[in-house]
N, C-alpha and C positions, 0 to 999 in steps of 0.2 A: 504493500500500500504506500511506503513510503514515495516510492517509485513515482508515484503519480501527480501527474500536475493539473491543476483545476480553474480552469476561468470561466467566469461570466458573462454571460453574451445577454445583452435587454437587444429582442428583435423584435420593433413597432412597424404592421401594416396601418392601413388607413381603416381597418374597421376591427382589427385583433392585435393582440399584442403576446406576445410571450417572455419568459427570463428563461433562460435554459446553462446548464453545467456542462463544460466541455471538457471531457478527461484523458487527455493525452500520455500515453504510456507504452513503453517500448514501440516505438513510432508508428502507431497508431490512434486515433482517436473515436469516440464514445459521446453523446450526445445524448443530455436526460431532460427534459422538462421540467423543471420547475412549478411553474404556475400558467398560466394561461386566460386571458382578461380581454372583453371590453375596449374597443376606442371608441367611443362614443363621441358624434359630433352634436354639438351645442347651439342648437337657433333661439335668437333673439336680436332685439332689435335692429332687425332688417339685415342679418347676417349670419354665417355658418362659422361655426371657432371650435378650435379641437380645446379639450379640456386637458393644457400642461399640468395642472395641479396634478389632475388623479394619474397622466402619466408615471409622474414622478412618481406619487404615492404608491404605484404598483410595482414602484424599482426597489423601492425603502420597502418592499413587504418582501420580496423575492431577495433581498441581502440579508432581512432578518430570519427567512429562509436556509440561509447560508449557514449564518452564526448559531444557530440552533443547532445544526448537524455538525456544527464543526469543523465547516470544510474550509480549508487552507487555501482559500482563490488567489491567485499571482495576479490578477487583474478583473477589471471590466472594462468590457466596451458595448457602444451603445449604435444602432442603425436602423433607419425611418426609411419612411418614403421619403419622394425628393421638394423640394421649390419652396417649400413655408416656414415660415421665421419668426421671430419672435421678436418684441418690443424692450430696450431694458432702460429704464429710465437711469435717471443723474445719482439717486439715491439705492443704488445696485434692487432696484426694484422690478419687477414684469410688469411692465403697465397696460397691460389685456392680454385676454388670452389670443395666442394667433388664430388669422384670419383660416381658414381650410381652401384646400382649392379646390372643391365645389363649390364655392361660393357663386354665384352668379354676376357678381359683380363688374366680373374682371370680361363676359362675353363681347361686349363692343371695346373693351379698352385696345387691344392689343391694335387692331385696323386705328382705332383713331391715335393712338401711340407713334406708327407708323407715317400716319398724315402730318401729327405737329412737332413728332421730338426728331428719332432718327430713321433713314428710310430703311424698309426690311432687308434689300440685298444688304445693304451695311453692316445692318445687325447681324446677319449670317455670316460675312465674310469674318467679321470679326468673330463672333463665337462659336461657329460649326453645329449650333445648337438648333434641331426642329422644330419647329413652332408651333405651340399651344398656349392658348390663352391666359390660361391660367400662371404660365411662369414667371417669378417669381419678379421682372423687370415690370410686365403687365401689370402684376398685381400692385408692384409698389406706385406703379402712371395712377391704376385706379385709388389708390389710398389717399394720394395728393390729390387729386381731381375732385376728391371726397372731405378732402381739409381732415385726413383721420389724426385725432389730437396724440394716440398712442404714438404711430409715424414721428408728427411734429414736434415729442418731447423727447427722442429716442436718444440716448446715449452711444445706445450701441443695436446691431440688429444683428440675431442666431439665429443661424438656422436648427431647426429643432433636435435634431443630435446633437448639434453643439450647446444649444439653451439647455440640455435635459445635464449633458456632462457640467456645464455651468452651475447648475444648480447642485450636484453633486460637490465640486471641488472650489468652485469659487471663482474659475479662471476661465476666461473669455477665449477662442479661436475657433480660424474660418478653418473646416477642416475640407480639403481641394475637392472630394470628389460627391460630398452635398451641394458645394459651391459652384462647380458646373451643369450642376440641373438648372441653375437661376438664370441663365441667357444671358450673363453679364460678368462672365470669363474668358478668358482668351487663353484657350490652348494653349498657343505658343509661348507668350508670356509666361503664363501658367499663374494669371495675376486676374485680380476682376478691374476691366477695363474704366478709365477715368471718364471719358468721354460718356458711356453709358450710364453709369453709377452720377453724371453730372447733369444728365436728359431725365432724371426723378427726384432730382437735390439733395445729391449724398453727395461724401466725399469719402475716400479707401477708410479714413480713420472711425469711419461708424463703423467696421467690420473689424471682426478680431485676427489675431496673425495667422497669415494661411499657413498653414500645418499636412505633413504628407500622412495617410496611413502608417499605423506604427510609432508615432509620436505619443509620448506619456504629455497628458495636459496635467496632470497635478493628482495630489491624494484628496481623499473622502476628508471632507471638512468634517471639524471638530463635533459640530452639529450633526452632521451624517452618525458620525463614532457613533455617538450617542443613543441615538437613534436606533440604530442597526446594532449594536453591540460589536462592533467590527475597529481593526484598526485600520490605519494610516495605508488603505489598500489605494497601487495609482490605476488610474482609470485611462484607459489609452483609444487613441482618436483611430479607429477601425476605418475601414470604406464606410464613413457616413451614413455613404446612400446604399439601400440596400439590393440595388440591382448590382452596385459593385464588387459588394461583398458577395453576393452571387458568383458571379465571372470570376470572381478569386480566386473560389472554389473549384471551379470546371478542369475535372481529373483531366486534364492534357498532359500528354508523354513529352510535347514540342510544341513551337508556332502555329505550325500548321493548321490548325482548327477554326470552324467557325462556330456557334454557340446559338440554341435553342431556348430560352429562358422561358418555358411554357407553364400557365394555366392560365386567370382569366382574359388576362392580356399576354401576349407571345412576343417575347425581343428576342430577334434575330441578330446576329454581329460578329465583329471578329473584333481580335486585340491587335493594336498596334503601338507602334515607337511613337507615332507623329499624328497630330490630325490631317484627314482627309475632306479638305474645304476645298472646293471647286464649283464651278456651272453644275455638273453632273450630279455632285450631292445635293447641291442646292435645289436642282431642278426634282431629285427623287427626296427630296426631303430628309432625308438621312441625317441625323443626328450624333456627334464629337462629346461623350462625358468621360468623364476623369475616372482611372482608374487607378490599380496597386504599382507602386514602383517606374510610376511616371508613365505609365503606358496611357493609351487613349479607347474607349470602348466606341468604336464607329458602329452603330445598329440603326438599326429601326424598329418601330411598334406596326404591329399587326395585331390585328382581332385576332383571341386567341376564343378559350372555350366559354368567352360569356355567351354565344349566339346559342349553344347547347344547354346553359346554364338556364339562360332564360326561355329556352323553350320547354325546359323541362318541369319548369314553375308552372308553363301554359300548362302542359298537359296533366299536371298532377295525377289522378289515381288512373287515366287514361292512360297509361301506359305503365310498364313493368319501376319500380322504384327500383328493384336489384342491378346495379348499372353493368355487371358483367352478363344478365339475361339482356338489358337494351343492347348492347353491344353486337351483343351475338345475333340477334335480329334484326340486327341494321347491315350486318354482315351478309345476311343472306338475300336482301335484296341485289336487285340486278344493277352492274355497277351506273357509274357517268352518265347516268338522265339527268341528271340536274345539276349543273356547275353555278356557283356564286361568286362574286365579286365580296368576300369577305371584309374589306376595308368598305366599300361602297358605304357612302353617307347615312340613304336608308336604312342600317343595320347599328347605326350608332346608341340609339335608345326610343326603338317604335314603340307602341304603345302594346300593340301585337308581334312577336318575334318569329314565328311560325306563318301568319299573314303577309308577313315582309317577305318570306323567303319563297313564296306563294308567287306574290307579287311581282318580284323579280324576275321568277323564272318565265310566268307567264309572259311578262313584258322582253323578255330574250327570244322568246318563239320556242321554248323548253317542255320538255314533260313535266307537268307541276306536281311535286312528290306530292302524296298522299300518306296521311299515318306519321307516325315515330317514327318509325323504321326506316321510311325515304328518306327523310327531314333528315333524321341522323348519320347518314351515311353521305348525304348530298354534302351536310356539312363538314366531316371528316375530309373527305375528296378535295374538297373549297380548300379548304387550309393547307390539306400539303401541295396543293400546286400553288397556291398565295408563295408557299415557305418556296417552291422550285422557284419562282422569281424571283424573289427577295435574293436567295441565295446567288442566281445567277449575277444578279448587281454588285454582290458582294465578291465574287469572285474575277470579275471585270474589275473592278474596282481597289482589289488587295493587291500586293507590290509579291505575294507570296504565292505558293500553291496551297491550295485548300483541299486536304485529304480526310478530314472528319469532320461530321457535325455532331455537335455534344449536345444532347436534348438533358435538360435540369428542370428542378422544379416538379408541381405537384403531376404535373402533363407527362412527365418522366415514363409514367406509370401505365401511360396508355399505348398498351402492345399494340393496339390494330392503328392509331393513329399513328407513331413511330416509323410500323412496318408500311404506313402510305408513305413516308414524310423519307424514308429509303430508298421505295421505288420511283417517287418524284422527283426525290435530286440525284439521283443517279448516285450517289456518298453513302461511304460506311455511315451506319450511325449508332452511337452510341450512347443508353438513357442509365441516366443516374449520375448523382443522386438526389432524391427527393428535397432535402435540407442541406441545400447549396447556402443560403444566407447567413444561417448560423453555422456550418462550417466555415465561411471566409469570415467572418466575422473574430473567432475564436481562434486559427490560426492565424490574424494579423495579430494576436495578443500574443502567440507564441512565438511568433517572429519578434514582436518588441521584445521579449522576455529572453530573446537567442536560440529559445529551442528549437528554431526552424531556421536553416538559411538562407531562403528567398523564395519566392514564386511559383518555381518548377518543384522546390524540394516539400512545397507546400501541398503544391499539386499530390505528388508521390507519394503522401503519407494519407489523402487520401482518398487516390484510388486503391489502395492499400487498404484501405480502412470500408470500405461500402461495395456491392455489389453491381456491376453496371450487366446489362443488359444490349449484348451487340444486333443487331438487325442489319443483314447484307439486300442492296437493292433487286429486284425484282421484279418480270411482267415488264421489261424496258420499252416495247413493241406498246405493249396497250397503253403506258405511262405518256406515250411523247405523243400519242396521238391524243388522248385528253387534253394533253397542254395545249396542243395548235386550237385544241376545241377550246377550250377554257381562254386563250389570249384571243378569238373569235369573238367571243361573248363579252367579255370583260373594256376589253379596249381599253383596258391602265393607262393612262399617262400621268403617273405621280413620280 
């Protein structure tokens, strides 16, 4: 037991949260759950705000967690979603809780953002960053445009991995690869740009020092001790964002790979040295965020399995709940009568999801699937020839050859989707593991701590440590003839 070394990982999505123990030993590691909570978003007065408080409060319960059992932690580190920040007044105070990026607020800002501060290619060129309303540039045009008094009293502005470790240790910093979800970082520089940061009236010194993964930001304030019954444990600045700390993870042997990040929404991408800012990304939208060890994650978002999610809400008792019996009888329908345009706008939040894909096919000149069992197999099909584009782009696009795709995440899991997403891109593939976030997470603690010495050796301990599951491509004949149907139908130009 001595042997053993223990860190803690607080992993916040936008609607769950977890603390989990990660037990690294003869170089391998182990992953326990802790506690499992709640992110509840907050409406009032004409606004959506995540509640930092009870964040917090779920991290000081998952430490006192710790100290109960006695476990010896070498560290914490903490990773969110991306783009939302938090307020800290003059009197090291939060002066609101942050805004959420469902907020509605921010829908016309980014276009009139565009019109009066900086023009959009600019914006691109400068940050390599996709464009969604909601980030974090947007949100602060809308906050000023709103005279928000939190904004206008700000000392300092966190993003919320950093406000949570803040509130933990006392000590302020922008750590790089939350900070490039915000659209007002500059790859290159590896700095958030002054010009931007000067188009919503800030200056760098509202943000705290940008810090790489692997950086100790300070120990659990005395208050924490206290609190927790813990001591003087340092808390270290992990990949922030937790798509990072995802990709951290991704058991790669080499470069070579591209990367799967699958369930509700799907990020496609590869690692590199440098961002890839050009016309071509621009034009395909493709998005540059910061990764471990100064790399750069060039991906894109694609509709992953909400479109499944939410059909499956439609049809409630209407069809089988055992999702490996839906499977199987989605299986057994006849393939490619219905291809979708998975990105396509209609698909983004209809009121009916099943009706939309109705809809669609009808207006394509399609067979309109009928039942579950169409619906769910049309959508399987949709996405791995979505994913044979994407990847196509990405491999015109990488400076490398591309000999794997590493599918992660809960999507990991889905054999028949996999074994499409194999015979569509024509690449080995290979899925696992399921808890990519909290392994990169807990091996960038082990790296600060020395027990790991870099990237690749991080990788190796574990693919070492989880099970992957290979799928060789197949059906290459019927796969290519779908796609010419499928780029028929679809007529992408993103």
């Amino acid at each position: 037991m001595e042997n053993n070394r223990y860190f803690f990982a607080v992993d916040l999505g936008a609607t769950s949260g977890r603390t989990i123990i990660g037990t690294l030993t003869e170089g391998k590691i182990q992953l326990e759950e802790l506690t499992r909570f709640e992110n509840n978003l907050i409406e009032t007065g004409g606004h959506f705000y995540w509640d930092i408080f009870a964040l917090y409060n779920e991290i000081i319960k998952g430490l006192k967690l710790v100290a109960k059992r006695q476990l010896p932690i070498v560290s914490i580190g903490i990773d969110t979603w991306g783009v939302d920040f938090v307020c800290i007044g003059e009197d090291n105070a939060i002066l609101r809780n942050p805004i959420a990026y469902r907020d509605p607020f921010t829908f016309e800002a980014m276009d009139e953002y565009f019109e009066k501060c900086v023009d959009k290619k600019k914006v691109y060129d400068t940050t390599g960053i996709q464009f969604m309303n909601f980030n974090s540039l947007f949100q602060l045009y809308a906050m000023r445009r709103e005279n928000n008094t939190a904004l206008n009293n700000a000392k300092k502005i966190l993003f919320v991995p950093d406000a949570l470790s803040w509130m933990l240790t006392g000590k302020d910093v922008c750590e790089y690869t939350i900070a490039s979800t915000s659209q007002m970082l500059d790859p290159r520089t590896k700095e958030l740009d002054n010009e931007l940061l000067k188009s919503v009236g800030l200056t760098r010194d509202k943000f705290g020092m940008m810090v790489n993964p692997g950086t100790c930001i300070g120990t659990l304030t005395k208050e924490v001790q206290k609190m927790t019954g813990l001591g003087a444990i340092p808390v270290i600045a992990v990949a922030g964002h937790d798509t990072g700390s995802a990709v951290a993870a991704v058991p790669a042997r080499d470069e070579h790979f591209a990367y799967l990040s699958s369930g509700t929404w799907s990020l496609m991408g590869i690692e590199t040295r440098d961002a890839i800012i050009n016309d071509l990304s621009y034009e395909r939208n493709f998005t540059n965020e910061g990764g471990i060890e100064s790399t750069t994650r060039f991906l894109k978002n694609i509709c992953g399995m909400w479109l499944l999610e939410r059909c499956r809400k439609e049809w409630g008792e209407d069809a089988p709940r055992d999702y490996g019996i839906l499977l199987a009888e989605a299986m057994a329908t006849k393939p490619f009568q219905s291809i979708i345009n998975p990105d396509d706008k209609m698909f983004a939040n209809p009121a009916n999801m099943q009706e939309a894909i109705k809809e669609y096919c009808k207006k394509s000149g399609q067979h309109v699937p009928e039942g579950y069992a169409e619906i769910c197999r049309c959508i399987f099909e949709s996405l791995a020839l979505r994913y044979r584009q994407v990847f196509g782009y990405l491999k015109e696009m990488a400076s490398f050859p591309i000999n794997t795709l590493h599918i992660i995440g809960g999507g990991s899991l889905n054999k028949y989707l996999n074994q499409f997403t194999a015979n569509s891109t024509g690449v080995e593939v290979l899925a696992g593991p399921q808890e990519c976030t909290a392994l990169g997470n807990i091996m960038m603690q082990a790296k600060s701590a020395g027990d790991v010495d870099g990237i690749f050796d991080m990788r190796r301990i574990i693919a070492d440590s989880v099970i992957m599951t290979r799928f060789e491509p197949q059906d290459k004949e019927l796969w290519d003839e779908a796609y010419k149907k499928y780029l028929e139908i679809v007529n992408i130009k993103d």
